[in-house]
DODORO-98340 format. One record per residue (C-alpha): residue number from 0; residue in one letter; z, y, x. Coordinates in steps of 0.1 Angstrom, whole numbers, plus 5000, padded with zeros to 4 digits. Each point is the difference from the previous one (the first is absolute). Last residue first. Layout:
BEGIN
+-----+------+------+------+------+
| seq | type |   pz |   py |   px |
+-----+------+------+------+------+
| NUM |    A |    Z |    Y |    X |
...
+-----+------+------+------+------+
END
This chain:
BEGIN
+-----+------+------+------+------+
| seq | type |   pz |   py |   px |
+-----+------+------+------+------+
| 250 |    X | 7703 | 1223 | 6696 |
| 249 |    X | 4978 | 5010 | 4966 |
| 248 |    X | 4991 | 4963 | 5000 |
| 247 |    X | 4990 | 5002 | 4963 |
| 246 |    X | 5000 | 5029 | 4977 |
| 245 |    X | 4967 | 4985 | 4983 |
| 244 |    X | 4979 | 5030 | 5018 |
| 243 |    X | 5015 | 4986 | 5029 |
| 242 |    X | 4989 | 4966 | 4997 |
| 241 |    X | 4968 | 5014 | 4990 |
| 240 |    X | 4993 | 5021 | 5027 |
| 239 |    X | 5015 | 4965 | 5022 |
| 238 |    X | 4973 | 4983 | 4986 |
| 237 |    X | 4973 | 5022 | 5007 |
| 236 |    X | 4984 | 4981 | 5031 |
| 235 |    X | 4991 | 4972 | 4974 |
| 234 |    X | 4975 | 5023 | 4981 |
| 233 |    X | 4981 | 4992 | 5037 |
| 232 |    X | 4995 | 5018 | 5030 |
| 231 |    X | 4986 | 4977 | 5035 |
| 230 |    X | 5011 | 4990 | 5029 |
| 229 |    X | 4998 | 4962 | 5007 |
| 228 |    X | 5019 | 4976 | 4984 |
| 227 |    X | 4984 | 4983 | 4978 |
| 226 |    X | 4964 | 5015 | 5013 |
| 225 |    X | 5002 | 4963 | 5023 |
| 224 |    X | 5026 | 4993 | 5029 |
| 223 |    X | 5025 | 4978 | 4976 |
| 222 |    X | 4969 | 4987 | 4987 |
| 221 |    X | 4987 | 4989 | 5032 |
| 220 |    X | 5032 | 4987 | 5011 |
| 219 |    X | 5003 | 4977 | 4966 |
| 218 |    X | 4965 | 4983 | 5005 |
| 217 |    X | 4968 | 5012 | 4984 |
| 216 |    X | 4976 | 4976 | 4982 |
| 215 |    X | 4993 | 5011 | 4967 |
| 214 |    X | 4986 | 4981 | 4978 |
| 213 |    X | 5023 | 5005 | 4965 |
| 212 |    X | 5000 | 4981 | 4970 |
| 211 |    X | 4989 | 4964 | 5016 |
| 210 |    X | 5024 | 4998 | 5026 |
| 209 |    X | 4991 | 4982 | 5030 |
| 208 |    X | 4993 | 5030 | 5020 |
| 207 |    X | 5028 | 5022 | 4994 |
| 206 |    X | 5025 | 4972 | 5008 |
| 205 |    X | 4982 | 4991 | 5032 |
| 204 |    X | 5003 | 5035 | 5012 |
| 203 |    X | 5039 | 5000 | 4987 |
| 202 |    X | 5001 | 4964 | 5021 |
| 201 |    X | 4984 | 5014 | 5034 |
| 200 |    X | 5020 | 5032 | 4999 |
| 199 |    X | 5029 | 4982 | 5002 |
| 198 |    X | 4991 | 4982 | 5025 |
| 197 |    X | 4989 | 5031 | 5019 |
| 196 |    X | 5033 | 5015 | 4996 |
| 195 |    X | 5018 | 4999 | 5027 |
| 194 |    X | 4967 | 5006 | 5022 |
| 193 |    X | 5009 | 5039 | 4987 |
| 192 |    X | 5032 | 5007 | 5016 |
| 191 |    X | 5035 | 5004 | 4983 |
| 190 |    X | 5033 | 5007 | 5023 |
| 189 |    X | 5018 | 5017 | 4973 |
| 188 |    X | 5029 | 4973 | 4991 |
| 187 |    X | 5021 | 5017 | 4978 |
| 186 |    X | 5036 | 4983 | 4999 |
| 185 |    X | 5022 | 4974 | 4992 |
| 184 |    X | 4980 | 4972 | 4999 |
| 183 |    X | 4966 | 5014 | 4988 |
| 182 |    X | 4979 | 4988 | 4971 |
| 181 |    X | 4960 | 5017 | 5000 |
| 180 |    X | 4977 | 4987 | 5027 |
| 179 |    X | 5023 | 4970 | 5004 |
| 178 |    X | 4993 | 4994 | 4963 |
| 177 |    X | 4962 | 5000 | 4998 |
| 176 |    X | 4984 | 5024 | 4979 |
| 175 |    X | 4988 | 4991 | 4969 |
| 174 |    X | 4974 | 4980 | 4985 |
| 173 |    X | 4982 | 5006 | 4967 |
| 172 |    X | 5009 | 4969 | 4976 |
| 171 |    X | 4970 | 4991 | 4984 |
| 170 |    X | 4986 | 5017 | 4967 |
| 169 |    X | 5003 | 4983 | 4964 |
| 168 |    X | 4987 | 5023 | 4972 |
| 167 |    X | 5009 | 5009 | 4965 |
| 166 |    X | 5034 | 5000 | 5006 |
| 165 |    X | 5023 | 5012 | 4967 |
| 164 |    X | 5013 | 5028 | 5001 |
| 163 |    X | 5020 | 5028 | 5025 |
| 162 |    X | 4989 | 5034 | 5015 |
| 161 |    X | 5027 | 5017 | 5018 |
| 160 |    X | 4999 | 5040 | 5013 |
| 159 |    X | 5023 | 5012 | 5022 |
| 158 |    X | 5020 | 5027 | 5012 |
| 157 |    X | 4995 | 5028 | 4973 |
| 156 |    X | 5024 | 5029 | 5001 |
| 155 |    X | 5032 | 5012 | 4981 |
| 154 |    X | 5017 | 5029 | 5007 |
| 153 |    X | 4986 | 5025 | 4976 |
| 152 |    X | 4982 | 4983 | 4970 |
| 151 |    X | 4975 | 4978 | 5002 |
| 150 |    X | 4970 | 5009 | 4973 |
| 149 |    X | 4983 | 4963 | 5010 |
| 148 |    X | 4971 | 5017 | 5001 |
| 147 |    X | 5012 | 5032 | 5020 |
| 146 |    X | 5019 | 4977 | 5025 |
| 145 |    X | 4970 | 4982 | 5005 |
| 144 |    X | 4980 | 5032 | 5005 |
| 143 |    X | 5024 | 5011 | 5026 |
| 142 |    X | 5000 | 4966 | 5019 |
| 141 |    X | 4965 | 4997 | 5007 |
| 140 |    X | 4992 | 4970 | 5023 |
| 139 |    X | 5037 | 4988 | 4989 |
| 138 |    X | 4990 | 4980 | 4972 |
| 137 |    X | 4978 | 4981 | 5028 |
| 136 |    X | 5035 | 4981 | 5009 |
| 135 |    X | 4991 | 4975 | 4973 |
| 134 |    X | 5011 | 4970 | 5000 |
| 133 |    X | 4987 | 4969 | 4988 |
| 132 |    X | 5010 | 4976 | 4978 |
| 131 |    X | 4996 | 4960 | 4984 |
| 130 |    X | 5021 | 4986 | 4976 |
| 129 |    X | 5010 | 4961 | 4999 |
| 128 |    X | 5036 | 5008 | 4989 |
| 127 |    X | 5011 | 5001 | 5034 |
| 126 |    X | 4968 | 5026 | 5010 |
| 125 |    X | 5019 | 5023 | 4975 |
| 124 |    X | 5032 | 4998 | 5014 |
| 123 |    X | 4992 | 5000 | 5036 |
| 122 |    X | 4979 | 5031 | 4990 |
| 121 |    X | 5029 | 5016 | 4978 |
| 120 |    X | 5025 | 4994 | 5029 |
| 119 |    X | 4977 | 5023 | 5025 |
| 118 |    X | 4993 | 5028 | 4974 |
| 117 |    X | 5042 | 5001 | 5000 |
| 116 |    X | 5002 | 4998 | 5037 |
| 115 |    X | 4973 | 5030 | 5002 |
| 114 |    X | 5022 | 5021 | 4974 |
| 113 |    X | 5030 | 4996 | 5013 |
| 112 |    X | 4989 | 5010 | 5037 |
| 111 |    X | 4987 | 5028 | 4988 |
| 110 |    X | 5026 | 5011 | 4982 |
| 109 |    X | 5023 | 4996 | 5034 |
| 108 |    X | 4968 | 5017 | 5017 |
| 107 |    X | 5008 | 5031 | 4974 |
| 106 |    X | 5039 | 5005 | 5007 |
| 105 |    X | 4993 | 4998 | 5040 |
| 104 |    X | 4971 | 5028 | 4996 |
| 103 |    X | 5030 | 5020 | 4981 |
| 102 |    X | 4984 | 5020 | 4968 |
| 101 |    X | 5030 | 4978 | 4980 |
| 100 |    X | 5026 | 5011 | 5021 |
|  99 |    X | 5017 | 5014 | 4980 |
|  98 |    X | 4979 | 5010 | 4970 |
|  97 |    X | 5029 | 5024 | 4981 |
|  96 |    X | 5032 | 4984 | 4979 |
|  95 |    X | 5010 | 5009 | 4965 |
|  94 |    X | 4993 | 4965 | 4986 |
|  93 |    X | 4970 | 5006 | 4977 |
|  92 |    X | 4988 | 5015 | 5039 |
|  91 |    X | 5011 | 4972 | 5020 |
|  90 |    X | 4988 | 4974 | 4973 |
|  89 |    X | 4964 | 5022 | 4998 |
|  88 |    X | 4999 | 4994 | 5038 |
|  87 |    X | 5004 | 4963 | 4995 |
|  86 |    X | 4977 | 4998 | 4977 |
|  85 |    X | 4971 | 5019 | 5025 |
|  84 |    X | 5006 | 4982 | 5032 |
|  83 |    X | 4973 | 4974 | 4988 |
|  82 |    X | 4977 | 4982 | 5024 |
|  81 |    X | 4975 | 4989 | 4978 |
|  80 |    X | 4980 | 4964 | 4997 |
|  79 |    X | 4970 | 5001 | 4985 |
|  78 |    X | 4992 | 4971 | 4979 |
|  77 |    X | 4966 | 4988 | 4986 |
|  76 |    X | 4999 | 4966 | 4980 |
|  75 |    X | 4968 | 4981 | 5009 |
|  74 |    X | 4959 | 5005 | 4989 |
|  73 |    X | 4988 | 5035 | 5017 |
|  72 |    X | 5022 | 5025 | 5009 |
|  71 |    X | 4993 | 4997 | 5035 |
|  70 |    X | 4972 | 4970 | 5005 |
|  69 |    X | 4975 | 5033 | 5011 |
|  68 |    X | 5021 | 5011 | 5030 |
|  67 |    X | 4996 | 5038 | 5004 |
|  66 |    X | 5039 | 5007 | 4996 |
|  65 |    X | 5002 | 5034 | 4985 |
|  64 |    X | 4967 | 4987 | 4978 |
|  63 |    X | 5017 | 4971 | 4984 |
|  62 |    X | 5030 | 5018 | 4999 |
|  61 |    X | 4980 | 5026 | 4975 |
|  60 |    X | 4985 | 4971 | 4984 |
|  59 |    X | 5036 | 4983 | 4993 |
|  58 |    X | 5009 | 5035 | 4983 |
|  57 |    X | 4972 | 4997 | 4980 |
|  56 |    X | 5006 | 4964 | 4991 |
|  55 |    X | 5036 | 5006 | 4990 |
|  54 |    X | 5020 | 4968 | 5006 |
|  53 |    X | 5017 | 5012 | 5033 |
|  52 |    X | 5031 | 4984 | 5003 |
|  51 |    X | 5026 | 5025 | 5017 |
|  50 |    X | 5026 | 4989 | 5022 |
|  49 |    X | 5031 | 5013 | 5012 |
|  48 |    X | 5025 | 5002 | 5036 |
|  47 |    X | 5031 | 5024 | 5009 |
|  46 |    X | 5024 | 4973 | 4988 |
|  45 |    X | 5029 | 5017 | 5018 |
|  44 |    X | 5018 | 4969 | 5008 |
|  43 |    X | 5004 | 5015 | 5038 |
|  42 |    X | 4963 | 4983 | 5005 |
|  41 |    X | 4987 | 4979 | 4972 |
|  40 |    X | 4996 | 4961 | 5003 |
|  39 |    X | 4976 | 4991 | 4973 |
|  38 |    X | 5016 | 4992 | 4966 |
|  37 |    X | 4976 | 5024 | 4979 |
|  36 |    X | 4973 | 4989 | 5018 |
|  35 |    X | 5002 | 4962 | 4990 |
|  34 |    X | 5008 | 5012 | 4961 |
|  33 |    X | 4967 | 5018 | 5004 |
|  32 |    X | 4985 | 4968 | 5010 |
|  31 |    X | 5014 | 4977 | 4970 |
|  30 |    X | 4996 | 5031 | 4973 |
|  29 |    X | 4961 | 4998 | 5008 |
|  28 |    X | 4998 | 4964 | 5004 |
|  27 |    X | 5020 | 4994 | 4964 |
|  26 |    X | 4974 | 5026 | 4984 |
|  25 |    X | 4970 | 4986 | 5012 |
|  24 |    X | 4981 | 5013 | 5029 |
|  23 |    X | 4966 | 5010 | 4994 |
|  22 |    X | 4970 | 4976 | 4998 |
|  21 |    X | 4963 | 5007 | 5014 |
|  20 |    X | 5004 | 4980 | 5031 |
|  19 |    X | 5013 | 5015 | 5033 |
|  18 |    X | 4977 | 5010 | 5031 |
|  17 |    X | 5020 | 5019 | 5028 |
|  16 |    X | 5022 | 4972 | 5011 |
|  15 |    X | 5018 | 5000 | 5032 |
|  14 |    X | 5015 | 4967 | 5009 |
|  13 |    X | 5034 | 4986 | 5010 |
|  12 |    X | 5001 | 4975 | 5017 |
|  11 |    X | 5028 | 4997 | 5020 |
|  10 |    X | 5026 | 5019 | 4967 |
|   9 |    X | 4989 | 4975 | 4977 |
|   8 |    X | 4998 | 4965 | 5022 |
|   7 |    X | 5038 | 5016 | 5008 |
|   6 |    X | 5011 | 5004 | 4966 |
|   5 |    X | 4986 | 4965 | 4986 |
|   4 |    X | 5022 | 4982 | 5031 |
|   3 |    X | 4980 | 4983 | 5030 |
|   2 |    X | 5004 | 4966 | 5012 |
|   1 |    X | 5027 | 4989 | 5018 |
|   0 |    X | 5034 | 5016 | 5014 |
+-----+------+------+------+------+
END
């Protein structure tokens, strides 16, 4: 094999964008990338997965503000991407049926993975079409007032938030961990030790430093050991209240 196919120069390097250019998504884009969701893998065939577009400005504030990232809601097409128990409980029900299993922790990670494959295909999609995105897992810094915005119904939750338009900004490639620190044979390798990574750390600090948005210098272990995760109480910590209070992973 030579050279390098469209869908694989796509997919290695791949960009976030968090500055789009004052233009919405037309019509045909918008149809094209919900028509990509809508034939995403899907768990069991239950199709426990939907998107809502946010085009209300107030509502786009309010996310704005849940998320505490200034480009959110901003220029670009917003999308928040739902894990959705609730149809299929109102077919059980229209049906003469109860929930099920439908409160089942197993029931809602199979919606969860549908919805994260499905926000998944609508980025490649978007960024094939010459679309930039970023994603949004800040929706979840206060999941009850998302779910109050967005007026979700019982069983349903917000996974993940997408931001798509046209790139108004052209940032390097950030780089990742190496492979052999990440892809086993066959299984887990947990022998890690610190010097393992020191060349790593070298190009993320070089990363930081050459780029002209954003000067910092610290390498991926010192993030990794930084106030991300330390101790501390966040809105975050209340996901599983909310979770609950949405009637999911009961058991």
């Amino acid at each position: 094999m030579t050279g390098t196919n469209q869908v694989e120069s796509l997919l290695l390097n791949r960009r976030t964008i968090r500055a789009f250019k004052d233009q919405p998504l037309s019509d045909a884009q918008l149809h094209l990338l919900l028509e990509v969701a809508r034939q995403t893998a899907t768990s069991s065939f239950l199709q426990q997965s939907s998107i809502i577009h946010i085009t209300d400005q107030e509502k786009r504030a309010v996310i704005r503000q849940i998320c505490r990232q200034d480009y959110v809601g901003g220029n670009g097409d917003l999308f928040i991407f739902v894990a959705d128990l609730y149809r299929n409980q109102q077919l059980r029900q229209q049906m003469g049926n109860d929930d099920g299993r439908l409160h089942n922790t197993d029931v809602f990670f199979q919606a969860y993975d549908d919805t994260v494959l499905a926000a998944q295909n609508v980025a490649n999609a978007a960024e094939s079409i010459g679309l930039g995105s970023v994603f949004l897992g800040s929706i979840a810094n206060d999941s009850a007032k998302m779910v109050q915005t967005l007026k979700l119904p019982q069983l349903t939750f917000p996974i993940l938030g997408l931001q798509i338009g046209i790139p108004d900004q052209q940032p390097e490639l950030k780089p990742r961990l190496p492979l052999k620190l990440r892809s086993f044979e066959n299984e887990y390798q947990a022998d890690y030790q610190l010097q393992q990574f020191a060349d790593y750390d070298a190009i993320v600090q070089t990363y930081y430093d050459l780029r002209d948005t954003n000067r910092r210098i610290d390498s991926f272990t010192d993030q990794v050991n930084s106030n991300k995760l330390n101790h501390k109480q966040t809105k975050r910590d209340e996901l599983l209240v909310t979770l609950h209070q949405q009637g999911l992973c009961l058991y």
